[in-house]
N, C-alpha and C positions, 0 to 999 in steps of 0.2 A: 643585335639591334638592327633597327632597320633604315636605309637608308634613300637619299631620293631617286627613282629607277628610271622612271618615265617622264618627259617632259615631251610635250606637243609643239614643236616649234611651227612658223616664226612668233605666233601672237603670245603664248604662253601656255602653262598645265590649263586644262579642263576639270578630268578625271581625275583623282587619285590611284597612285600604281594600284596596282593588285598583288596583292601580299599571301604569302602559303608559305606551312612549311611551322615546324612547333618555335615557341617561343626561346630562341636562344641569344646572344653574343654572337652579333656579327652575319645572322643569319642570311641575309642579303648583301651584297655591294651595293652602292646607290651610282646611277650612272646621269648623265645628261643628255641627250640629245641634238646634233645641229642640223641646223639646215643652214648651207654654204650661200655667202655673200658670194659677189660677183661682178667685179668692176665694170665689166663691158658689155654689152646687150647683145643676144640675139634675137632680132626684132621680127623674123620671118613666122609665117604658118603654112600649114596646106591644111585646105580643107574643102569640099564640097557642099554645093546644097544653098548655100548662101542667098543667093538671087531668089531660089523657090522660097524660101522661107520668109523673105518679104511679100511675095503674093500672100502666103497663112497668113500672116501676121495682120493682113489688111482685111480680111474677111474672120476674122476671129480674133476674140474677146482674148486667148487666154491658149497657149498651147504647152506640150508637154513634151519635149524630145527624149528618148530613151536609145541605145545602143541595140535592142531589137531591130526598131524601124531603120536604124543604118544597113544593120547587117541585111535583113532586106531587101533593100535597095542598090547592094553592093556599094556602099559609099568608100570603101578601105577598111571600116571599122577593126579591129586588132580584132583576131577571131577569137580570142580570150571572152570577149563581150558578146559571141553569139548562142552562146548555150547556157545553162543552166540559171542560178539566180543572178548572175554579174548581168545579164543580157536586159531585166527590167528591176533592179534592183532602186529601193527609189535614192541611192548615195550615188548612183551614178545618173541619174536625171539632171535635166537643164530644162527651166522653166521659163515662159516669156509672155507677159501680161503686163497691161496698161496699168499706168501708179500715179502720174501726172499729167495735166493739162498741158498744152502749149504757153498759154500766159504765165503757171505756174511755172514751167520751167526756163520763162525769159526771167520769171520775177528772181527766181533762186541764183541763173548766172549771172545779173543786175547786182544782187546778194552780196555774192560770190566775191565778184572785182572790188566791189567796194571794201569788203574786209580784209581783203590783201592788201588794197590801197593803203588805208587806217593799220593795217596791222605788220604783219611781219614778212608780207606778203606771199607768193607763192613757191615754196619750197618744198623740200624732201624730207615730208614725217613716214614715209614708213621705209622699208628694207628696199624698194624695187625702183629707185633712181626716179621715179615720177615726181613731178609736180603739180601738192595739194594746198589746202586749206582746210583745216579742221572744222569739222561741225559745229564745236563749242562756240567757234569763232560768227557762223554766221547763225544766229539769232532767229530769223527767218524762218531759216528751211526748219532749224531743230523745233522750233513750236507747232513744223506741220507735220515734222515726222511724229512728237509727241500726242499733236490732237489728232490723227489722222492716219499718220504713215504707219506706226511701229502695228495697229490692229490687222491693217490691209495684207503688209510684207510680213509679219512671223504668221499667220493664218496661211499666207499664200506657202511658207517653207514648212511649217506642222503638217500640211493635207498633202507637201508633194516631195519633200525631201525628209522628213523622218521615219525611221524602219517603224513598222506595225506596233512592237513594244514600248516605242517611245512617246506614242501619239495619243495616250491614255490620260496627257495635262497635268502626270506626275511634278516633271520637268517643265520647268517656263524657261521661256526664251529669253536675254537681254541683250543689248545693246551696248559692246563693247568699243567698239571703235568705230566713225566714221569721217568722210574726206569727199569733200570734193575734188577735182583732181581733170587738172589740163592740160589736153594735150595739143602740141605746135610744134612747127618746126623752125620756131626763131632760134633766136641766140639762146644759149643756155638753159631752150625749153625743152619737153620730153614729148619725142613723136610716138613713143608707145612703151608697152610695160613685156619686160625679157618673158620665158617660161617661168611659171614659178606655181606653187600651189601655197593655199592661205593659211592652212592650217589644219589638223587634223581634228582641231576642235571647234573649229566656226565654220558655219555657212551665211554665205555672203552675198548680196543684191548690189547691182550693178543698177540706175537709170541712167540712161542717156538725154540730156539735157539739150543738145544742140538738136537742132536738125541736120537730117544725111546730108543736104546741102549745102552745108554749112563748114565741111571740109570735104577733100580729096586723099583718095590713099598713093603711096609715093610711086613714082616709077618703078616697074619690075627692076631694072636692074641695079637700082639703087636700096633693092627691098630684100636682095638676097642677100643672106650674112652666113659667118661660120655658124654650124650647129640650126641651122633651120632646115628644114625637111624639104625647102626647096634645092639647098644646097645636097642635101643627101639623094635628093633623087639622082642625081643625073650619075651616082656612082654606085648607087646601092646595091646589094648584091639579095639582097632581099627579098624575094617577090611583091609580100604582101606590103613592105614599105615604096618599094617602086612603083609598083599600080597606087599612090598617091598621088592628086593633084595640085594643082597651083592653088592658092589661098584667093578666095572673092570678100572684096568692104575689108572696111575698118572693125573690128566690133573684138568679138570674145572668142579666139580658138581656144575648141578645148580635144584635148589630143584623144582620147578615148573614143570620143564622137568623128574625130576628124573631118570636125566642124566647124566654120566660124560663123557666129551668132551674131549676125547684125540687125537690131530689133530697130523700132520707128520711136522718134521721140515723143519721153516720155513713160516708156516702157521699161518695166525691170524686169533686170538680168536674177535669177535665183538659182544656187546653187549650193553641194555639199563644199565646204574649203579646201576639200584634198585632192578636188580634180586637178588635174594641170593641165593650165590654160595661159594663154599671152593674148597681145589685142590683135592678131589677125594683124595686117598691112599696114602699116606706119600711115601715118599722117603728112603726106606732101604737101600739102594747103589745108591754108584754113584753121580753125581751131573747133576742136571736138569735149567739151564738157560731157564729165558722169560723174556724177554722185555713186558714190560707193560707201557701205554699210559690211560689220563683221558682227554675228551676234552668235552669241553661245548661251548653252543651256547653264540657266541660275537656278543652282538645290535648294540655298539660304529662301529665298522668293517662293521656291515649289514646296517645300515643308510648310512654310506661314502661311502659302496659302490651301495648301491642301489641309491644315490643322485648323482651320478656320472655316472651310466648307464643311468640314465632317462636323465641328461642331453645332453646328448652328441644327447639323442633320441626325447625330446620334449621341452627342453629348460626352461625357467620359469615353474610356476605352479607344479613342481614336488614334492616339500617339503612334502607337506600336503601328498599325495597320499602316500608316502615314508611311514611317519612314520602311519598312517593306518596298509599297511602293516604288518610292525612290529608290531603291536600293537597285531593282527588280529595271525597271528603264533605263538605268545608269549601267546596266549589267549587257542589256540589248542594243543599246548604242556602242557600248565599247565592242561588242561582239561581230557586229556590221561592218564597225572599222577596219576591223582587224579580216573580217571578209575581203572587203573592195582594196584594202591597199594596197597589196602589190603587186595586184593588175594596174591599176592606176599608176603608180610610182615607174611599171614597166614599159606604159600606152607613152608618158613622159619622155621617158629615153629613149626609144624607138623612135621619136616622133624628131629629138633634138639630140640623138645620139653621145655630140661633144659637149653637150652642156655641162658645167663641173656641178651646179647645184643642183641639179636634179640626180647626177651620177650617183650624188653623194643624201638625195634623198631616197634614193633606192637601195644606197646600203642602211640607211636608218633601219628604214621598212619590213627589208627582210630581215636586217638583226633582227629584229624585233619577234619576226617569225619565227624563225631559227631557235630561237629563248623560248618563246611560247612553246616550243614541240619537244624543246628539251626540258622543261617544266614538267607537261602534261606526259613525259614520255610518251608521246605519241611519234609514229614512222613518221619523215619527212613527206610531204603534200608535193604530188606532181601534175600537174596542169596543166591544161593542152596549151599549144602556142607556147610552149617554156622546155626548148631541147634541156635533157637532162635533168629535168625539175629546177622552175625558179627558185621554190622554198630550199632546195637539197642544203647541204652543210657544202658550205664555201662558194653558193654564189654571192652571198651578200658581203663578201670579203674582195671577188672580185670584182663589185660594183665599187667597192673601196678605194681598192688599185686602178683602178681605171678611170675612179674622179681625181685622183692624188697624180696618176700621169698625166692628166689632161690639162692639168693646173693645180698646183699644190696648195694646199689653203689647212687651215688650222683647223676649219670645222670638218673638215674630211678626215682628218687626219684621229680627229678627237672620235669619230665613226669607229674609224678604224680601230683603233686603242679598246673600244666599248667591246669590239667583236671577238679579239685577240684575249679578253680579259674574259670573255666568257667561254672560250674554246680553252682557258685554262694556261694560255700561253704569256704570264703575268711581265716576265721581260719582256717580249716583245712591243707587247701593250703599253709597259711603262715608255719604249721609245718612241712610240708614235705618239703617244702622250705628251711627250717632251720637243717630239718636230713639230708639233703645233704650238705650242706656247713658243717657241724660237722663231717660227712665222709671225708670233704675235708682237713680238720685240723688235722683229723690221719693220714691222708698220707705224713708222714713226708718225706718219701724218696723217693716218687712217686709223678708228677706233677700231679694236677686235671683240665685238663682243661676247665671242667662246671664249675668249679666257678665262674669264670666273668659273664657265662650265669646266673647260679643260681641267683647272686646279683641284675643282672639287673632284673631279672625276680619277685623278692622279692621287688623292688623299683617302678616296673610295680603295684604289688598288693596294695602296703602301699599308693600311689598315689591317689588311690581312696578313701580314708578317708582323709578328711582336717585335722583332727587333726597330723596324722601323718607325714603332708608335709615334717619335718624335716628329719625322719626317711627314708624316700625315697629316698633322695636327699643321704641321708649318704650310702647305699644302694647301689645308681648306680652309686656316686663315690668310692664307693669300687669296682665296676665291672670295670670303668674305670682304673684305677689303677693296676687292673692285665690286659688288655688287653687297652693298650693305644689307639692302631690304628685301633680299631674298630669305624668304623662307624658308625653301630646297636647301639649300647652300648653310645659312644656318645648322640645319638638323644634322646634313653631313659634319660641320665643324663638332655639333657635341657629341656624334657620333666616335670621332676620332679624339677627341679630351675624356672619355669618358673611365677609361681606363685607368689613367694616371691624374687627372682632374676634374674630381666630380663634380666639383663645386662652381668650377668654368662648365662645365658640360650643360648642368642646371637651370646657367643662366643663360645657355646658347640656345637652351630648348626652350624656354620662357621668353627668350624675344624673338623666336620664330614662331612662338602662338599668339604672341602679340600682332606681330603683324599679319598673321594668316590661321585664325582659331581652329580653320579644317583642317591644316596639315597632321595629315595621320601620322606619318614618320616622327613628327617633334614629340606629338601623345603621346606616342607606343614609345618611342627611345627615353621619355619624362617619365612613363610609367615603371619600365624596368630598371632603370634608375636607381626612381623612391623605393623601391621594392627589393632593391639590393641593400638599399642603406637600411633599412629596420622601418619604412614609414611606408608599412600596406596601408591606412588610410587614407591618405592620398595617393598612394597607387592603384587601390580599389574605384578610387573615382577616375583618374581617370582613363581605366580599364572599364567604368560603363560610358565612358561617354563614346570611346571608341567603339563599342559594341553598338550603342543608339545609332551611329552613324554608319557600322557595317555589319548586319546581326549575325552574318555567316565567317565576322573574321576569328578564327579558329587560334590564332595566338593571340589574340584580345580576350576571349573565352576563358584559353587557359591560365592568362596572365591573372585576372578575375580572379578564379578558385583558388589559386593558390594566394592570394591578397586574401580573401575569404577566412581561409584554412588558419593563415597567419594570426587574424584577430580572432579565431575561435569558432567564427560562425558556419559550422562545417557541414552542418545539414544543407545550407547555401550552398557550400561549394560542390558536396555531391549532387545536388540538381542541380547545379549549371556542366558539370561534366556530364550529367546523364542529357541533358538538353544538346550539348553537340555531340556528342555519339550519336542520336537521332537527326539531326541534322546531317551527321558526314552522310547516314543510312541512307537519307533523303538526296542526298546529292546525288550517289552512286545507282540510285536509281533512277534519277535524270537524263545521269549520262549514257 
């Protein structure tokens, strides 16, 4: 059965794993993903170019930075970024173009204050110590983003940050989360935001609302901290991290560029989410307003509406084609990702060395590589800029080690256990498993929220030994438990009931399609299921809806035919096995 693999932190899934491999029991582990909290900030950047880029900014409407034009100009750029498709890739662009008036963006910070005032006022909704105010809350801005904004900024991120295959209008864009967000150096205010990336599934518009005027960035030496690249210079042993320099403005470092982006108000910031980036130089004076926006690609939105264009254009027959489609950009985007990210994850580290969340989002990344190539059996990928190869087998284990020494954390540790579980080494795994959830039990006064991943992820491993069926089951209901309305976490619980409780199992897979009708794991794990118990007609359904939703998934196929075979209808089932047999033909001749 299959179980939850992939999760995109910090905002949430996008995609659905990618699933292979024939229809069995147990066929996958389901794992989670973290990306590591971090109580303390490193507030520092280095970057160049900054000053010049207020000159563009004034004599043009709309510009476009790429790691090219760095490298170029010898800016530091990681030389990673200066050859091949990484160097204009458009996941590693940084875009900057006028969004708002000056009255508009008094009207919005006007807004702003007052709904803090009335409301609950200016506090910490997302993971990175800042203080915002939700969009929801101020009424205003969201009726200008909806008449106005969401056309200008997902048009400005479609033409300049998504890859060629994606930009076909399969995939719509929405709007998942956004904040205003102020920064001070008062009491209890936040003078900028640590390194961090936003997510491997959103890209994200920054507008600056203040004028540059309007604050000052803090004293150099009040501005260097541990793990900032000012601090790394003066020891680094590194050339190409040495020949970096001091960080110029307030705005948006982003480490790949080894640039800070400081635009003119009213301008937004657009970018992929998985860049990693901090705000350039704290905030000594003054107060600096941005609105910030996180939007990711909506399938539900992209089928209705592409099912809706075609009809109106070719009437019947359009379904199928539709969801291709979608199938097909959903395929090209993950594809990109899994490109740019661990150069990106690597521009990160370099940039902030000691940072524990980014250490530990580099072992994410590369696990995740590493899986990929032992998947595809394919040889390990060696890279320039990456002694030894970054992809090789065990660097993403010492990116592990080295976030877990740096500072011990539960989500590092939960990496680590992911990486250990897939190199096959299932005690070890189980212990690293277990020193995160023990980091999670000191944190009396601090929420942890990888523990529901950890437990599922612990009930993932226990699964695979029968004897500990029980153990599992206790496991991913302790992961349910803290996180009720996860779907993931569900599918894992019937996963592990499934054995010895089917009838619990049934229901764990039925309230995780309740709360999330795409989760393919819940499908496929409901489908083999019914198909065990004697009930192919209901397993036959939904083995096509999985298939509607993935036409090339090749254990939804099989699962099919044999639901088929079951009620009789067996000329059905031999064309759908002769349909993927031409299909696998079809792949291998892709590849």
């Amino acid at each position: 059965q299959r179980s939850h693999k992939r999760a995109r932190t910090p905002a949430g899934p996008l995609l659905p794993s990618r699933f292979g491999g024939a229809m069995q029991e147990r066929r996958e582990r389901g794992w989670t993903l973290s990306r590591v909290r971090r109580s303390r900030a490193g507030m520092s950047c280095s970057g160049a170019g900054a000053l010049r880029l207020l000159a563009l900014l004034s004599s043009a409407s709309a510009i476009v930075l790429r790691p090219r034009e760095g490298c170029a100009r010898a800016d530091g750029v990681a030389s990673e970024f200066c050859a091949g498709p990484l160097a204009t890739h458009p996941l590693t662009a940084v875009a900057v173009a006028p969004a708002l008036s000056s009255s508009e963006c008094e009207h919005f910070i006007s807004a702003s204050e007052a709904s803090a005032l009335a409301g609950a006022g200016w506090r910490s909704v997302l993971r990175y110590d800042t203080k915002e105010v939700p969009l929801a809350e101020i009424p205003a801005l969201q009726e200008w983003f909806e008449r106005y904004g969401e056309a200008r900024l997902l048009a400005r991120i479609r033409e300049t940050h998504l890859p060629q295959g994606v930009r076909s209008g399969a995939l719509k864009l929405r709007l998942r989360d956004s904040n205003v967000v102020k920064y001070t150096n008062a009491p209890n205010g936040s003078r900028a935001v640590r390194p961090h990336s936003d997510g491997e599934d959103v890209f994200t518009f920054n507008v600056l609302l203040s004028s540059p005027s309007d604050f000052q960035p803090a004293e150099p030496a009040e501005d260097v901290t541990a793990g900032s690249p000012k601090a790394a210079d003066a020891s680094a042993a590194d050339p190409e991290l040495a020949s970096r320099r001091g960080c110029f403005g307030v705005g948006t470092y982003f480490s790949h560029l080894n640039r800070t982006v400081t635009p003119l108000r009213g301008d937004a910031v657009t970018y992929y989410g998985g860049l990693v980036h901090s705000s350039g130089e704290q905030v000594g004076s003054g107060v600096r307003y941005v609105w910030q926006g996180f939007l990711t690609l909506d399938e539900e939105t992209s089928s209705a509406t592409l099912n809706e264009e075609r009809s109106l254009a070719t009437g019947d027959g359009h379904i199928e084609l539709d969801r291709k489609l979608i199938f097909d950009a959903r395929a090209a985007l993950e594809s990109a990702i899994d490109l740019v990210g661990p150069a990106l994850a690597r521009a990160g580290v370099r940039d902030f060395p000691t940072d524990v969340t980014l250490l530990a989002n580099l072992c994410a990344v590369l696990g995740r590589a590493e899986d990929a190539q032992l998947t595809s059996q394919l040889p390990p990928k060696h890279l320039p800029d990456s002694p030894g190869g970054a992809e090789s087998p065990g660097a993403a284990r010492v990116a592990c080690e080295a976030a877990i020494a740096t500072e011990p954390s539960a989500g590092a540790f939960n990496n680590l256990g992911l990486l250990l579980a897939r190199g096959g080494d299932d005690a070890a795994a189980e212990l690293a498993f277990r020193s995160g959830l023990e980091l999670c039990a000191l944190e009396v006064r601090v929420s942890c929220p990888e523990a529901a991943e950890i437990w599922s992820n612990l009930g993932s491993l226990l699964r695979s030994d029968p004897t500990r069926s029980a153990e599992a089951t206790e496991a991913c209901e302790a992961a349910v438990q803290l996180a009720p309305d996860s779907a993931a976490l569900l599918a894992n619980l019937g996963a592990a009931q499934s054995e010895h409780e089917p009838a619990a199992a049934r229901a764990s897979y039925e309230r995780a399609l309740s709360i999330d009708p795409g989760s393919h794991n819940a499908r496929f794990n409901l489908a083999v299921l019914l198909l065990r118990h004697g009930e192919a007609d209901g397993a036959a359904l939904a083995f096509e809806a999985l298939l509607a939703a993935e036409p090339r998934d090749e254990g939804a196929r099989m699962g099919l035919a044999r639901a088929l075979a079951e009620l009789g209808r067996f000329d059905e089932a031999i064309a759908l096995s002769r349909d993927g047999a031409r299909l696998s033909a079809l792949d291998e001749e892709d590849a």
